[in-house]
N, C-alpha and C positions, 0 to 999 in steps of 0.2 A: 504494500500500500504506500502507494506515495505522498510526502508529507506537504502541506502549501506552502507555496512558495514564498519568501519574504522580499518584500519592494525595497530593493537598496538605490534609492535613489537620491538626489542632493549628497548631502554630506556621507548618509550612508554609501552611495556606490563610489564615494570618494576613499572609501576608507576600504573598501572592498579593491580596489584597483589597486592601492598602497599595498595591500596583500601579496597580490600575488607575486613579487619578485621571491619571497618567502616561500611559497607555497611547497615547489619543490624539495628546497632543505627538510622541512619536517615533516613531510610525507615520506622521505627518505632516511627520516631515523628509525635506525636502527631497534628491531623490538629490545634488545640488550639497554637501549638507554633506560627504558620503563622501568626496566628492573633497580636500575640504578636511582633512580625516584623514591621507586620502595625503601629500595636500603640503605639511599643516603648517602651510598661509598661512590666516590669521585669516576670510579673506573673498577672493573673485576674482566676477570678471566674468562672466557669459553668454559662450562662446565663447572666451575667454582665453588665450591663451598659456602652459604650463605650463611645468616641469622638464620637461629632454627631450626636450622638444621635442612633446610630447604635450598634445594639446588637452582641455578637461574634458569631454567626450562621451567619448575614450579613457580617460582613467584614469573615469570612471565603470564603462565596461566592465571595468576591471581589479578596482574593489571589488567589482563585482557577482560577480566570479568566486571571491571568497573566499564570498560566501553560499552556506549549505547549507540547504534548505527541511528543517523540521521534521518533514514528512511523510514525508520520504525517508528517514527514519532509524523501523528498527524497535528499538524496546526490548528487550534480554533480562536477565539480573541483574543486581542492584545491586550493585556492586564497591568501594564507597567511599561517606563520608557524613560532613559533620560541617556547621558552622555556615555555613558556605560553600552549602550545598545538597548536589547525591548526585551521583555520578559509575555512569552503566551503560556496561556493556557492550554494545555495537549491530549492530548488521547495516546497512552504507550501501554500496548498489548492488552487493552480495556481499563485499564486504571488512568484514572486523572491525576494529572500531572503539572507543576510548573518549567517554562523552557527560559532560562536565561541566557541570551545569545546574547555574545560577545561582538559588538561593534564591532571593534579592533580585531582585526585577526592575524596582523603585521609582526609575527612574534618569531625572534630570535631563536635559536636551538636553547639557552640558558634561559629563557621567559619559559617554553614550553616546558621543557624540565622542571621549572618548578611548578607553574601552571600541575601538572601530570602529579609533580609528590603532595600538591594541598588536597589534591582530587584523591588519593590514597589518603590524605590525613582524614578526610573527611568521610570516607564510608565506613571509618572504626567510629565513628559514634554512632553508639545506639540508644536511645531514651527517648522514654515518651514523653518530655519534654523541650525534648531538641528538634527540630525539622529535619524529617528525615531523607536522608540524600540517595537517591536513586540508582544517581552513574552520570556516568558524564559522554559529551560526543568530543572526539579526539581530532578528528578529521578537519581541517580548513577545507573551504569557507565558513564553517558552522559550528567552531567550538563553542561550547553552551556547557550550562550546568543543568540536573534533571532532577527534581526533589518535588515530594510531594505537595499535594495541592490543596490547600488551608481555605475552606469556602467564605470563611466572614474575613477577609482581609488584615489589615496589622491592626494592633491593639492603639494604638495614635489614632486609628479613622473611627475605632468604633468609639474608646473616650469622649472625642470630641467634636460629635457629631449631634444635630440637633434630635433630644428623645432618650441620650444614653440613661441618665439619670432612671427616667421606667423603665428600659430595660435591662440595665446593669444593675442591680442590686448591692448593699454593703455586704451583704454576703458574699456575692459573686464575686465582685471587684476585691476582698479579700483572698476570695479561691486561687484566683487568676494570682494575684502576689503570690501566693506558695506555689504556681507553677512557675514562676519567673524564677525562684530560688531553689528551686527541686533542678530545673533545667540546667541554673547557674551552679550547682553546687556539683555536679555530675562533673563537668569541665573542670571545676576547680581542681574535685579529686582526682581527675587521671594522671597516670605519672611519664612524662613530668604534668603538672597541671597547663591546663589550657587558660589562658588571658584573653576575652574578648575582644577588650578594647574600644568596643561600639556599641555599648550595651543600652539599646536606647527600645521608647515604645514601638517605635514606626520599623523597629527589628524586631517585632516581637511579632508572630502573626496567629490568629485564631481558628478554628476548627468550628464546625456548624454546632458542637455541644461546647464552646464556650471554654476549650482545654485553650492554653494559652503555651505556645513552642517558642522557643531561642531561634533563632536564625543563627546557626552558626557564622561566624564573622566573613566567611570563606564565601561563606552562600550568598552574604550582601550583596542586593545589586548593584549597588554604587562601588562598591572595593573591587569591582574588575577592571577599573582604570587601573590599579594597582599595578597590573602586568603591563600595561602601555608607559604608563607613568608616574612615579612616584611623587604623590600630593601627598602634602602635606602641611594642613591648617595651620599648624605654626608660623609658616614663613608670611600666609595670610595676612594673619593676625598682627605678629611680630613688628612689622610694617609699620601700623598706625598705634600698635598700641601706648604707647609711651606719653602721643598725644591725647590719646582714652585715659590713662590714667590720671596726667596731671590736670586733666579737663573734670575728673565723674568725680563729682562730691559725696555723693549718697546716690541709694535703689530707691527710684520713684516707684514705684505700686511694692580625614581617612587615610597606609600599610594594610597589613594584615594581623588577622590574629596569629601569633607566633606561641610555641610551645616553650615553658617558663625554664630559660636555662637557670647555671645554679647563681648568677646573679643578677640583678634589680636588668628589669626591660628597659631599655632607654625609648623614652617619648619620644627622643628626635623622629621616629618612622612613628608615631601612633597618628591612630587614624579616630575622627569622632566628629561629634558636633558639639559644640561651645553647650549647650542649655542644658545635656546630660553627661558635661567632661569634669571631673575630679579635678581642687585645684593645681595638684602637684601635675599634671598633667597639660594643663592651662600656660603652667608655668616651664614647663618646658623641663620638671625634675623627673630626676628616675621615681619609676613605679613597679605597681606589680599590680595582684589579682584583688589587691583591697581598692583599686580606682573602680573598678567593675562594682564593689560593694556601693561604691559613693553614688554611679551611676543609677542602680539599681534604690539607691533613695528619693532619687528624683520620680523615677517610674512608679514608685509607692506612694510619695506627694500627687505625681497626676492621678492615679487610681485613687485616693480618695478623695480628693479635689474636685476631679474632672476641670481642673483648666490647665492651661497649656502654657508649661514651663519659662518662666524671660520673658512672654509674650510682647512685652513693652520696651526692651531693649535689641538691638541689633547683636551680632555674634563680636562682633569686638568690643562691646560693652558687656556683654555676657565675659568676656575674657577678665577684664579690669575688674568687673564687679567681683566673681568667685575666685578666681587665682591672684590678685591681687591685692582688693579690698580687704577679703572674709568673708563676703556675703553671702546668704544663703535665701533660698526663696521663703515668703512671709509663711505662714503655717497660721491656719484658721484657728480661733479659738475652740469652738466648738468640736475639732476634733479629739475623738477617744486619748487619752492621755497615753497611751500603752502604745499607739499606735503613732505617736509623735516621739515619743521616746526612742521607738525604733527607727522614724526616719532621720530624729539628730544624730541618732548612733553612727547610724551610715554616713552623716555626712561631717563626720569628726576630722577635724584639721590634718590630726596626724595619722596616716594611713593605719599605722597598726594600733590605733584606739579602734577603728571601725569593725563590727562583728563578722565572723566566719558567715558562709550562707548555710553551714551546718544550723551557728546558732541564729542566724532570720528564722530561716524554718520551724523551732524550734518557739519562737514569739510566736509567729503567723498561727502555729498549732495551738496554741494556748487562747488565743481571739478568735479562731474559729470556731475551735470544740472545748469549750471549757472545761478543765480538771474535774471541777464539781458542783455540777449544774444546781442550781435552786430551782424550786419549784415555783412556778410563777415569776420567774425570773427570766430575761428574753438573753439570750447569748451577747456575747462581745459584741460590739459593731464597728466602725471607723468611727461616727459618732457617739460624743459624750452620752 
């Protein structure tokens, strides 16, 4: 079955033409580089001894199993789009599907190699709280990413959307936090732990029963410039900030995710947006997996809130005000004391005051299902 066709036209068939002098090389690599994706090693031998004991004839077989043939996937609406390329909705092998196709398809033998080892980092997660990754299509003009397919959109559209409030309940909107930190906590524990680094609502997307998944950082559709070009909001920012700072008196009202070597991630490559970025991050200091925790308070602020983070400041006022100032966003009175407590926590100046997402979970569980219910007594809520 043949898949529909995509209209690369204007800049798209500009960027498709930029291709193909490329095209050749990495259709001509070698099945042996894949292998070397997997394992990381720079170069190995014809027949060689691997990790685990597994020979590269096996882990070839293992890469190949992440490939999804371009033809197996039918087209149907375009669900997303921006300088990254388009993301549709698919049909593969009867199951619904997301297709992130990769504008850029201009990629160097070293772009595609890594391109090829985040595509293997990314089918070792598994949780039902993570999005689940599919396979990927290898082949130019069409490299894409293939991950399931989330019917109610990200957690940012349905927040704050006219109506959430009756349809999202403070129950719900608690649920959904313990799946933010169920998802986040899974990553944190693998070894070595994974670093999001983009851990925001509009990467969070939702399922027709209201379960709420991570986007792994890899899956972002915006972080596939990554492999074209490395952006990086700092130099953005960095720019003007200086005259943001000595200007902001007071608050009127993208890299990739990398696997946590044994020391501190340097920001200079993080990737993010100003409204849900940690200030140590902002500021351009080393971090780790507790900027994700600070992240993940804001997303606890909008889910009880329901408003939408900064709203009133631009992203380089967003920089001056949290990484610079100390500012943090205002926190209603009326919200549950328990449940403010845990967003200060998260968003504690110095990374390691902020709590494990072992221990979020941990609060979140105590406000959902209380220890010891009273009788006549109505459960936790977000409100007091």
């Amino acid at each position: 079955m043949n898949s529909k066709q995509i209209d690369r036209t204007g800049p798209e068939r500009n960027n498709l033409v930029q291709f193909r002098s490329n095209t050749n090389e990495i259709s001509k690599l070698p099945r042996q580089l894949k292998v070397n994706c997997i394992s990381g090693l720079d170069s190995i031998s014809e027949g060689s001894q691997l990790v685990s004991g597994k020979t590269s004839d096996e882990l070839s077989l293992d890469v190949e199993d992440l490939d999804i043939p371009w033809s197996d996937l039918v087209l149907k609406e375009r669900i997303g789009a921006g300088s990254f390329g388009t993301v549709h909705r698919a049909d593969w092998h009867g199951s619904d599907v997301a297709v992130k196709i990769l504008m850029e398809q201009d990629f160097h033998a070293e772009h595609f190699k890594e391109f090829l080892r985040e595509v293997a980092i990314m089918k070792r997660l598994r949780h039902p709280n993570i999005v689940l990754f599919m396979g990927a299509v290898t082949q130019p003009p069409n490299l894409s990413i293939v991950t399931e397919y989330l019917s109610r959109g990200s957690l940012y559209r349905l927040l704050h959307k006219s109506g959430a409030r009756e349809v999202l309940d403070e129950r719900r909107r608690l649920s959904m936090a313990y799946d933010v930190a169920k998802g986040m906590n899974y990553l944190h524990k693998r070894n070595p732990p994974i670093v999001h680094r983009d851990l925001k609502s509009p990467n969070l997307l939702v399922d027709k029963k209201y379960t709420v998944k991570v986007v792994s950082h890899w899956q972002c559709s915006q972080n596939f410039d990554h492999f074209v070009e490395q952006f990086e909001i700092n130099r953005l920012l960095m720019s003007i900030l200086h005259d943001e700072v000595a200007n902001f008196s007071t608050v009127c009202d993208f890299g990739l995710s990398r696997l946590k070597a044994n020391t501190f991630l340097s920001s200079k490559s993080a990737a993010g947006t100003p409204e849900w970025m940690a200030p140590e991050v902002l500021c351009d200091e080393p971090s780790n997996e507790k900027s994700d925790v600070y992240s993940f308070g804001v997303i606890l602020w909008e889910l009880a809130t329901l408003q939408q983070p900064w709203s009133n400041l631009n992203p380089a006022q967003v920089a001056a005000a949290v990484g610079f100032k100390g500012k943090r966003l205002e926190i209603p009175r009326d919200l549950n004391p328990q449940v403010v407590a845990l967003i200060e926590s998260c968003w504690a100046n110095e990374p390691w005051k902020r709590p494990s997402f072992s221990s979020v979970m941990e609060s979140l569980r105590s406000l959902i299902k209380p220890p010891t219910p009273q009788p006549g007594l109505a459960g936790m809520t977000l409100l007091a």
